[in-house]
N, C-alpha and C positions, 0 to 999 in steps of 0.2 A: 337554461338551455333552450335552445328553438326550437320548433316542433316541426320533425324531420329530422334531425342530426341525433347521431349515436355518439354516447361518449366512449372514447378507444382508449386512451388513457388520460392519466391524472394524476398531480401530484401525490407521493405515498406520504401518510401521514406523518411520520417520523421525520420528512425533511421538512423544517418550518419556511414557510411562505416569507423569506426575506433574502433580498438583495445581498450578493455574494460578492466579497474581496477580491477573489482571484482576477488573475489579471486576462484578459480576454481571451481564449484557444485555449488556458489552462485545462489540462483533464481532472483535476482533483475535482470539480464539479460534478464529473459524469460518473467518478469513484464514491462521491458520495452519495449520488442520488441512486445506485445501481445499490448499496450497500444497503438503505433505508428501505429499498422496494423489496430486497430481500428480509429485511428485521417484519419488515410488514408480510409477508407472505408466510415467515414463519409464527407468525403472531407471539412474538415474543419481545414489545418494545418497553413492556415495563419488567423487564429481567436480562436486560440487555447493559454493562455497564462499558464505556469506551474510553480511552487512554491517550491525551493528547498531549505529544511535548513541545519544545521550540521549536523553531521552523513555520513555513506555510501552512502548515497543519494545525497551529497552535489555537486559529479558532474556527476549528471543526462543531465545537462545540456551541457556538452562534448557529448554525444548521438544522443540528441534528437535536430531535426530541429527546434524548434519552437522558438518562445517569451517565455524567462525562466527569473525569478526573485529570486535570490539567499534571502535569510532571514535570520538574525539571529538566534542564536539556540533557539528553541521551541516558535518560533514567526512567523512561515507560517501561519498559520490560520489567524491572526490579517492581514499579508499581502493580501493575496488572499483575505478576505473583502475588502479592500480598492479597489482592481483591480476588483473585480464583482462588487461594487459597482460603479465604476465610467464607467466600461465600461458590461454594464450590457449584450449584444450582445455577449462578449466572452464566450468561452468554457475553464473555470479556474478550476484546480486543484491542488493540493498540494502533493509532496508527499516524506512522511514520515517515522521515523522509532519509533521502540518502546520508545528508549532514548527521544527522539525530543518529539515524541507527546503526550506521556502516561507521563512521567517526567516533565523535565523544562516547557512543552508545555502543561500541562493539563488545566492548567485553560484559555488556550488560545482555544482551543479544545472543553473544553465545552460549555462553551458560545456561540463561534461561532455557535454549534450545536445549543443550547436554543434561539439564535437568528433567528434559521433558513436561515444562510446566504446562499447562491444558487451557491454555490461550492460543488467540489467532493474532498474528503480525500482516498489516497489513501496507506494506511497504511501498512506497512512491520514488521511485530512481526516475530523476531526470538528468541524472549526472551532473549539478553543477547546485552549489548553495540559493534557491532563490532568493530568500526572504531577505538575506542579510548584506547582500554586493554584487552577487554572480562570480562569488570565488570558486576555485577547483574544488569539487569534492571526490571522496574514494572510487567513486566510478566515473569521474570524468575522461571521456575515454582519449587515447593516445592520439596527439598534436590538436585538439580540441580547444583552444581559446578561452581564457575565463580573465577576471579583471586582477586575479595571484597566477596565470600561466598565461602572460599576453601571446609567450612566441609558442606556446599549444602546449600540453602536457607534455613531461619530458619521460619516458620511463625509465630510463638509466638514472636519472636524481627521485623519481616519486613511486614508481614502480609499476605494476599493470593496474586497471580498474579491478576494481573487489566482485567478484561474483556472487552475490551475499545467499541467492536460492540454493547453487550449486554448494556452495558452501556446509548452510545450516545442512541441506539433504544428506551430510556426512556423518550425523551425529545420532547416534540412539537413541534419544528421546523424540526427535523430530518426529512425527506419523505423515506428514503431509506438507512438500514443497513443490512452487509451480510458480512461473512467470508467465505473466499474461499483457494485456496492453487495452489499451481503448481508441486503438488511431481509427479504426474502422466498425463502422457497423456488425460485423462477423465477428471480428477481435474482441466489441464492445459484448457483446453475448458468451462468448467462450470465459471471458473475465468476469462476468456475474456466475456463471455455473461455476466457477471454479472455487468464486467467494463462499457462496453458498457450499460448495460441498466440505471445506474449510471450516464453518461453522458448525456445521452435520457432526464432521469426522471432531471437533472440540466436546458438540455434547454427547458423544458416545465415549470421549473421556480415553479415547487411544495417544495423545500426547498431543505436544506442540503441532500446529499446522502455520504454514508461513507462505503468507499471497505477497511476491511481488509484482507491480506494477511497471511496466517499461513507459513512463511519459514523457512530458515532453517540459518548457520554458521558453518559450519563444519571448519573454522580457529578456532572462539570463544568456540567450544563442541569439539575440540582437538577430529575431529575424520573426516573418508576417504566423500568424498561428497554421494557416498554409505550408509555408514553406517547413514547417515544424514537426509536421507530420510525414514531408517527403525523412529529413534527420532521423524520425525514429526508425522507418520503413530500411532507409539504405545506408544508415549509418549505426544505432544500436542495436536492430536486432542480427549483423553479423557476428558483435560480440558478445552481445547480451539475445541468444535466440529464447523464443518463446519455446514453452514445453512442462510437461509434469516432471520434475526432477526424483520424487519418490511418493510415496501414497503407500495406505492399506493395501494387504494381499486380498485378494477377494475370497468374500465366504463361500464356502462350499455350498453348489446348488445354486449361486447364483452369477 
C-alpha cells in the first residue's frame, strides 16, 4: 500500500481471489460478495456449509471458501435438510435460482418451508432460465419474451408469475421471508441487512428464513446491463415489490 492512502475496503476472505463466469451486469456477483462479507463478519467461515444446484449458481462454489455441496437439479432444499439436520451447529444455506427453486424444485421448497427446516434459501429470480437458453421460467412475467414465449408469456396458457416470498411467508414453519434486490447502492445495503438477519434469525434456530433476490439477465432480456436495471426498477418490482413478507415478533423490551 502507499504511504498516504487508507485501506476502506477489501476483499472478504471467504470470496477467493478468481475471475467470475457471470456474464457482465450479472448481480449474482454482488450476491456473493455481500454474502461472504457477511460469513466474515460473523466469523463463522469454517461452520458455514452452502448448497448449490443447476443453474448459474451451480459454481458458486468456485467463489466462495467454504464447505459447498453441489445438488442435483431443484433438489438443494431436500440436501441442505439432511446437513442441518445432522449437523445442527452449521450455518447452511442454499442458493438458488428461479428454474431450480420455483420449477423442478417446488415441491422441494415447499415443504422444506412447511417443515420449518432451520436453513436459509437464498433465492435469485430474474425471471427467465439463464444458464441453459433464456427459456420462460415460473416468474417470467406477463407478455415478457424468452426464446419458449417468443410472442411474451401468455397467462391464459401458463398462468401468473409465481411469487415464491409471498408464498413460503404462508406457511408455519417459515420464521423469516423478504425480497430484496441489488439494482442500487441503498437496495445493495437493505439486501445485505436482510441476508444477515436471515442467518441471525437460522442460528437462533426459530425456523426457515427465505431471502429472495429480485435480479436481473441482461444476456437472457437481450439487452445492455444498463438497460437491465431500468427492467427491474420499472418492470419487476410492480410485480415482484420489495419488502419483509413475515419475520419474528419482536421480544419484549426490545
Amino acid at each position: 500500500m502507499k504511504e498516504g492512502y487508507e485501506v476502506v475496503y477489501k476483499r472478504p476472505k471467504a470470496l477467493l481471489d478468481t475471475r467470475m463466469h457471470y456474464c457482465p451486469g450479472c448481480l449474482h456477483s454482488s450476491v456473493h460478495k455481500m454474502m461472504m462479507e457477511i460469513i466474515e463478519e460473523m466469523d463463522v467461515q469454517d461452520k458455514t456449509v452452502g448448497v448449490c444446484p443447476v443453474g448459474c449458481s451451480v459454481f458458486a462454489y468456485d467463489y466462495m471458501d467454504l464447505d459447498m455441496q453441489e445438488a442435483a437439479h431443484g433438489r438443494a432444499a431436500a440436501v441442505a435438510t439432511g446437513i442441518k439436520r445432522m449437523l445442527p451447529d452449521r450455518l447452511v444455506f442454499s442458493y438458488q435460482g428461479d428454474g431450480d427453486l420455483a420449477a423442478i424444485g417446488t415441491a422441494e421448497t415447499i415443504h422444506a418451508c412447511n417443515r420449518g427446516e432451520k436453513f436459509t434459501f437464498i433465492f435469485i429470480n430474474n425471471g427467465i432460465y439463464g444458464m441453459t437458453g433464456g427459456q420462460m421460467a415460473p416468474t417470467t412475467l406477463e407478455g415478457h419474451k424468452t426464446s419458449t414465449s417468443p410472442y411474451g408469456r401468455e397467462v391464459a396458457k401458463v398462468g401468473m408469475p409465481l411469487k415464491m416470498a409471498e408464498m413460503v411467508a404462508q406457511l408455519p414453519g417459515v420464521a423469516f421471508s423478504t425480497r430484496v434486490s441489488c439494482n442500487t447502492p441503498g437496495n445493495a445495503r437493505k439486501a445485505k441487512k436482510a441476508i444477515r438477519k436471515a442467518f441471525d434469525i437460522q442460528m437462533e434456530g426459530l425456523g426457515t428464513t427465505f431471502v429472495e433476490v429480485a435480479s436481473n439477465c441482461p444476456s437472457g432480456w437481450k439487452c445492455t446491463p444498463e438497460q437491465s436495471m431500468d427492467v427491474i426498477k420499472n418492470e419487476m418490482f410492480p410485480y415482484f415489490p420489495l419488502g419483509v413478507f413475515k419475520e419474528p415478533a419482536a421480544k419484549e423490551g426490545k
